[in-house]
N, C-alpha and C positions, 0 to 999 in steps of 0.2 A: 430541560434535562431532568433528572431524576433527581426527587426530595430525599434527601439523608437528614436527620435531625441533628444528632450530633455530631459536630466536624472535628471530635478527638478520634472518631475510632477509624479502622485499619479497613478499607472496602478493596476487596479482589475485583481486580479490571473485568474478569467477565464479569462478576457480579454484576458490577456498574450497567455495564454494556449491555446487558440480557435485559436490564431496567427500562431501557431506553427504547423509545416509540420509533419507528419508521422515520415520522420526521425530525427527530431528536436524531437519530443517527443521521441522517441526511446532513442537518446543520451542524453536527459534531466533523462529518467527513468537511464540510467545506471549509471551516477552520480550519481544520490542519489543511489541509491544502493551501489556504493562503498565507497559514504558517509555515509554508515550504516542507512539511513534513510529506508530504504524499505529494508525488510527481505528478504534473499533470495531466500523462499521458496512462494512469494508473486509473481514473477517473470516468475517461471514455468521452470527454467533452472538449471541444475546442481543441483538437489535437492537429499537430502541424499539418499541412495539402500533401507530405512526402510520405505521410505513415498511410499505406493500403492494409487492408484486412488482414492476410496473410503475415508480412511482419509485425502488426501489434499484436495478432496470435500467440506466435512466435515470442516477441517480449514479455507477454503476460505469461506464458508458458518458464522464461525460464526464472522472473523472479520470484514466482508462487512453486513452484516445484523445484527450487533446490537442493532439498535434501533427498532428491532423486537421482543425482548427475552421482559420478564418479568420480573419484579425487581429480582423473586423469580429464575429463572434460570441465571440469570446476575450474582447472588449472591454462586450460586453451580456453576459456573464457575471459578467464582476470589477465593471457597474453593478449589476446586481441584488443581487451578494454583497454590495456597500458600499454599499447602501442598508439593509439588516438588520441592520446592525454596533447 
């Protein structure tokens, strides 16, 4: 990961992030991922035999483009979700 010298001062996450090599981000993503922070279907590896291409499109489409929907499809999204619970 990237050298900071002093661990008082205040580093902006891109800062950090922009610091960071290819495979520094690599092992940064696989952390959190086994830190449960990043789904593993967010990933693109080992994803379950029932996800085809078309709906992991589809999910990557609507957790990366949300502030694209409309109040009115935001809201038949989070019904559908909380009807599965």
């Amino acid at each position: 990961m990237p050298d900071f010298e002093n661990d008082n001062i205040s580093i902006d996450v891109d800062e950090y992030l922009m610091s960071c090599s290819t495979r520094e981000m690599k092992e940064l993503i696989e952390w959190l991922r086994e830190e449960g922070e990043i789904p593993l279907v967010s990933t693109g590896d080992q994803e379950p035999e029932w996800i085809n291409a078309d709906w992991r499109e589809s999910l990557l489409k609507l957790m990366h483009k949300k502030h694209l929907l409309t109040v009115e499809e935001e809201n038949l999204i989070l019904k559908i979700s909380g009807r599965l619970v």
